[in-house]
Each structure stands twice: as C-alpha cells, then as structure tokens.
N, C-alpha and C positions, 0 to 999 in steps of 0.2 A: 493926280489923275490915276484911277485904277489902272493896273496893267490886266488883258484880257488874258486868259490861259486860252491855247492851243486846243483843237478838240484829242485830239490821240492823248493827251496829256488827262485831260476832264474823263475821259474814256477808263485808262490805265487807275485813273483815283479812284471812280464810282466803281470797278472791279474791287480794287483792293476793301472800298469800304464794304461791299457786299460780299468779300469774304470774310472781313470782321465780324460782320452780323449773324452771318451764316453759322461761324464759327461758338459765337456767343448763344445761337440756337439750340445748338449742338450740344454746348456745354449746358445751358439750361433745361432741355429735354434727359440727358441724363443724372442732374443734378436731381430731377423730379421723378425719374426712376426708381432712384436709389432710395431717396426719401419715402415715394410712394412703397417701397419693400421692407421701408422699416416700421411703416404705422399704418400697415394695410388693417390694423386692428383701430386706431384709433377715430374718435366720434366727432371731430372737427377738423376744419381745415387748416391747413397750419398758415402765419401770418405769410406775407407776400412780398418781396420788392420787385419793385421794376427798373428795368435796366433799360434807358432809352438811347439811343444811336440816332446823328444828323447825318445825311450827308452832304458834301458840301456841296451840291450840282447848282444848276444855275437857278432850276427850279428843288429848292430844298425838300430833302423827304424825311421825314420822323420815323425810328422803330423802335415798336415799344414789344421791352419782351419780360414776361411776368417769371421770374424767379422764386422758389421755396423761399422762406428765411432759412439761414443755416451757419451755422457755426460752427465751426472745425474742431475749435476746443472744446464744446460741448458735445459735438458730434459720435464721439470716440470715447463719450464715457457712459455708464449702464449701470442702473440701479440691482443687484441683487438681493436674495432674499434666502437665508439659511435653511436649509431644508431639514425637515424633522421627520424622522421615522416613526415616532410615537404620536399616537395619538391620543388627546388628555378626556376622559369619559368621564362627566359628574357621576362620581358616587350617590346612585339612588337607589333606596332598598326596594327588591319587588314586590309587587302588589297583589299579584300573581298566586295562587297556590300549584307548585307543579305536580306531575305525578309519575312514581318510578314504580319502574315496574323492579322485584326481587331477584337477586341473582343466584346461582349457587355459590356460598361462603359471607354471603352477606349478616352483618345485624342489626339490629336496631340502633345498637352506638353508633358502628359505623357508619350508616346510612346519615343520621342525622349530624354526624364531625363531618360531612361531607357537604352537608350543606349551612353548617355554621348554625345550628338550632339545639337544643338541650333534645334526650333522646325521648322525655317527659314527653314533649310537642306532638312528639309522631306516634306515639300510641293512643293520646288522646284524640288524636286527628282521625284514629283509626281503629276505634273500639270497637265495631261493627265485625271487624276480622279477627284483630289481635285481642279482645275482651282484658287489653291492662296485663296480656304476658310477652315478653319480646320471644319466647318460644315458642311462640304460635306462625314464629315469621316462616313462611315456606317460599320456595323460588316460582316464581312467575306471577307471584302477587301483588297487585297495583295498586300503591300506598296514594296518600295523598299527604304532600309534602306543605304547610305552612312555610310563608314568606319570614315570619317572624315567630319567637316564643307564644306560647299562650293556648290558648283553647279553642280548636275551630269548631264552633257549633250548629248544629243546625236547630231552627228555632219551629218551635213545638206551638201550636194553637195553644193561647191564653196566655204567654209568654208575656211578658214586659221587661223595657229594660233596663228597669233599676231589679225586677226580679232575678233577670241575670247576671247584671252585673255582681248582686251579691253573691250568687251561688257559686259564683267562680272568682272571686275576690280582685273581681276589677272594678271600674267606675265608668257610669254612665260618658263621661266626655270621652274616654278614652275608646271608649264602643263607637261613639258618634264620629269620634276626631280620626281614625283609621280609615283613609282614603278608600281602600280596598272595599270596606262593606257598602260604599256605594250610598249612604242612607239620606236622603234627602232631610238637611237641617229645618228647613220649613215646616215642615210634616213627616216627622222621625217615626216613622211606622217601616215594621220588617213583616212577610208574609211571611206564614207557616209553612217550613221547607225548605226558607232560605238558607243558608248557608253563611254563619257571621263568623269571623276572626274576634276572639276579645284576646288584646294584647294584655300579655303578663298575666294571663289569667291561670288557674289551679285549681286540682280536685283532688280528691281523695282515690289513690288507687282500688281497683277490683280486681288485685288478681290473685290468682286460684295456686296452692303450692300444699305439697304434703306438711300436714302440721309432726307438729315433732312426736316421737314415736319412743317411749324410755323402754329400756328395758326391762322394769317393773312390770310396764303396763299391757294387759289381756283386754282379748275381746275388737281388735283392729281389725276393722271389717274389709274384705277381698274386694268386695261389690262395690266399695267408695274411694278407695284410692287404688285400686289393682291387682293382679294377681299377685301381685310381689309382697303386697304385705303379711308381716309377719301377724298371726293371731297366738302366740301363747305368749308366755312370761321368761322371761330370759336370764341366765344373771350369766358371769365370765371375768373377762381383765378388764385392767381399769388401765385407763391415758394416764400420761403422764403431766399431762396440760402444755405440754409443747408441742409444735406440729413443723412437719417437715411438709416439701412440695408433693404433691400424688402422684407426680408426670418424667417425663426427664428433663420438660422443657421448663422454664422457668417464664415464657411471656404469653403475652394472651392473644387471641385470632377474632376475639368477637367482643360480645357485651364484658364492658369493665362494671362493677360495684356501682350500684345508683341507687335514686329510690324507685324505681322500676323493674328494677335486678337486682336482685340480694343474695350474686354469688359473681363468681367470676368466671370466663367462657377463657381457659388455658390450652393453647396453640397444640396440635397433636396429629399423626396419621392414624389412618382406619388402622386398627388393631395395636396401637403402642400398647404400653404396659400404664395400668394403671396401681397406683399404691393405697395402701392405709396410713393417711397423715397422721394419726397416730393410733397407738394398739386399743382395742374396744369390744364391744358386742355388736353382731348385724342385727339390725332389728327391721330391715327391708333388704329382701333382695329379688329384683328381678321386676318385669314390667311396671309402672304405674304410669297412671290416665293424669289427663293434667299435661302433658309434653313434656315429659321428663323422659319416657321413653323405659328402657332398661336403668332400673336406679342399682344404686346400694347405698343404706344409709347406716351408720355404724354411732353406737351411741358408748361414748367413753368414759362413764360411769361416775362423773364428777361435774355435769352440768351442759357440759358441752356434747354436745353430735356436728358427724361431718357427714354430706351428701354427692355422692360422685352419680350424674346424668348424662345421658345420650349414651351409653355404653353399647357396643357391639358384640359382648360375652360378658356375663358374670362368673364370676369362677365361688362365689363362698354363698351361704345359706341361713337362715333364718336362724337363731340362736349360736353361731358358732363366733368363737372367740379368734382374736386376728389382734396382729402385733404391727407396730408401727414398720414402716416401710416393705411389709408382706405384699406380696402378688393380689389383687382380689378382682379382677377385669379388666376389660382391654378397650382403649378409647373409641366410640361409634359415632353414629351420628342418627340415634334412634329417637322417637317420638319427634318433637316441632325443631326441628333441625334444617339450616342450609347448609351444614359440612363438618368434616370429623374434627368434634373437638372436645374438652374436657369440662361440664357445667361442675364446681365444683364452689360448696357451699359449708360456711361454718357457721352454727347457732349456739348461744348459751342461754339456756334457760327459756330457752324458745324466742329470744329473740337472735337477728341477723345479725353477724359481727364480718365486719369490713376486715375479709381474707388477707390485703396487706397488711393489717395490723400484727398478725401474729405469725406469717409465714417468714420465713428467715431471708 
C-alpha cells in the first residue's frame, strides 16, 4: 500500500523542485549569454540540448529547458592566426608610360637608373625635345618615361607593322604580344597618332656634336658651330698620350659614357678649377651652339683631342699652347645644362674613346 505524503511536506518538495528549475534557468540563460558573446559573428545556430525536470507532485509537471551545446574543454580553446606586416605584391611590370617632369641636377642616366630603363629608352621616347642629345635636358621638362626598353612610337599614316617592326629591329608578335599598345588581335590595325611601345626596339642616333677640329685645319666656320671656333691654322705642343683627371674630383654627378653620350658629366661646383688632361693646342674656345655652352677643345697633336663643356669662364684661346694639368676654365653649367658639372670628352681620330679607358 502506498504511503500518502503529508501536504506541508508535498508543499516544502514542489519549492525545492522549483528552485532547481529556477536555478537550472538561470544557469542556462547565462550559459547562452556567454555563448551568444562569443559567436555574435557566427551564421548558424549552434546545436542544442535539453535539459528536462519532473516534479514529483501528485499531478506531474515536465520542464523543458533548451541548453547551448558546450564543452568546457573546447570551450577555452581559440584558433589563432600569425600576423604579418608585409604584404606580398605580384611583381607585374607597368603597362603605363609615366611622365617626369626635370629637375635641377638631373640627367638623362640618372633619370632612366631611376626607373630601371637603359637611358637609349628615354631619348627616343623623347626626340621631339631632346633631338638624340641628353644636353638638351633642361629643368621643368616633361619627359615621357617607357614602362619597358625599346622604342615608343608614334605611328605615322601609311605605317604597317611589319614596316615598323623592321625599322626598329623588333618583330611583329612582339608589337602585337605588348599588353600596353592595346592592339586588337582580331583586326591588328593602329591609327595614325597612336602612340605604340615596340619592345627591344632600336635606331640609329641623331645627335648633334662639334666634330673634331685639328690643329692643321683652317677655314672653321663661326656661324655653324659658334663663336668659339677657332678659324685659322694652329701648330704648338704635343701630349704626351697620357691623361690625368681635369677636375679635382674624380666621380661623376650626371650622364656616365653610353651610346648616347660620348663623354662623361664629372661631379663639380660652379667655378671649381678646370685642367688640361694633357698638354695640347686650343683649337676651340669659348661658346658653341649644340649645348655645349662655353667649350674648350684642345687637340694634342698625336690623334687624339679632349673637350671640357658647360664651362662658366674660359681662361685660354684659340691657337695657344697649354700643358697638361695647366689652369684653362672653371666648371659652369652653360648651354643644355641642369647643374654645375664637368661634360668632358676624349676622341682619337675622331672617334669617342670611353674616358675610363685611359683616365688613371
């Protein structure tokens, strides 16, 4: 026979169990708190248990209370992820031609070491200003820089482009295959005007330079290379075929030896002292057109002459004789000049000899 519980008794039980419950509310309202502050980011709902409670009354009551899932030892662990301060950029070449404007002390080498291009690139880019002489570069002049080596041209009515590709010793696929010219493979037609990149492409320079000047020779016309030239016939001392530096400094500030400069720009303040690299005849001194500015050219009577440009004073004259390391002008920055320095130039026999070769 069952025994009956008491009511005070049934009373004091249904309390306690409704503070179980209560308490298990409690605990599950913050348990989903907590949970809800850790995946207030996340896109599903996380799995459930339920927690259900009897009590034991005479008339039974069911409570059901829904639970996060959660796991303690999982709870308190966190995936991190290493942080990097670098950020890794596909190396991709531009496609872009930029454009710089010139500054004072600039040159043509420098400009194009600057932008990783031979300095060839950017006078052809820019014949229209510089005409094939990097002494033509003046400051506030807006170059137009190539993304790549080669020849940027612009394409002339009647043009074709196997015509250009020969002229400038590239190849058609390679005109075509240059993202940059934009050229529709279906129907590879450029209008006249455009603007094309031929990579690797080459010409023949045009630039403009006093030719050589012996001392034999008369009749050097003022009116074609400048007032500086010497017109009569000269003789004096001869070189010894060795050459010392012109300058005191020994490095350079601008255009180094290429085939677009055929002398070397030696680092120097307005008025340093300029030398005779070795003893000779002048057979030019003073102005000449062309961006040489104030020259002196001395011819040392055994094949070779040497030419000191941009000068800010000449000191010696047409026919006079001069000995190596003598005084003869003072370093300028005259005719196509961005800044005081030393254009200084050796030829034998009329042609360019690469000034490292024979300075000590």
């Amino acid at each position: 026979m069952r025994k009956t519980k008491s009511p005070s008794s049934e009373r004091f039980t249904l309390i306690g169990l409704w503070m179980i419950a209560c308490s298990l509310v409690l605990v599950a309202l913050y348990l989903g708190w907590r949970e809800a502050n850790r995946n207030t980011a996340a896109a599903s709902v996380a799995p459930q248990a339920t927690v259900r409670v009897v009590l034991d009354t005479p008339t039974p009551v069911v409570l059901s209370v829904d639970l996060p899932a959660f796991d303690a030892g999982i709870a308190s662990l966190s995936i991190s992820r290493r942080l990097s301060i670098h950020t890794t950029i596909p190396d991709r070449p531009s496609q872009e031609v930029a454009e710089y404007t010139v500054e004072q002390g600039d040159s043509v080498f420098s400009i194009a070491k600057g932008y990783n291009i031979k300095p060839e690139t950017v006078l052809w880019a820019n014949y229209d200003q510089l005409k094939d002489s990097p002494d033509m570069l003046t400051p506030g002049m807006k170059l137009k820089i190539p993304p790549i080596n080669g020849v940027y041209y612009q394409w002339q009515t009647g043009d074709t482009l196997q015509a250009v590709a020969n002229t400038f010793g590239s190849k058609v696929d390679d005109i075509l295959g240059w993202p940059g010219n934009q050229i529709d493979l279906t129907d590879p037609k450029v209008a006249a005007g455009t603007w094309v990149m031929i990579p690797n492409g080459h010409r023949e320079f045009k630039a403009w330079f006093v030719p050589q000047i012996a001392r034999g020779q008369a009749g050097v016309s003022k009116s074609v290379y400048g007032p500086g030239a010497c017109e009569g016939s000269y003789e004096g001392v001869y070189g010894s075929g060795g050459f010392i530096w012109p300058s005191a400094n020994h490095y350079l500030s601008g255009n180094d030896f290429w085939s677009g400069h055929l002398g070397i720009d030696i680092a120097g303040g307005l008025g340093d002292a300029v030398y005779a690299s070795d003893s000779g005849v002048v057979v030019f001194s003073g102005w000449s057109v062309g961006g040489y500015g104030n020259m002196i050219m001395i011819d040392h009577g055994n094949g070779y002459q040497t030419v000191y440009g941009h000068l800010s004073q000449v000191n010696v004259g047409c026919g006079q004789s001069v000995y190596q390391g003598g005084y003869i002008g003072a370093i300028g920055s005259t005719g196509n000049s961005t800044g005081a320095h030393l254009h200084f130039e050796i030829r034998l026999y009329g042609q360019f000899v690469d000034p490292w070769y024979v300075l000590p």
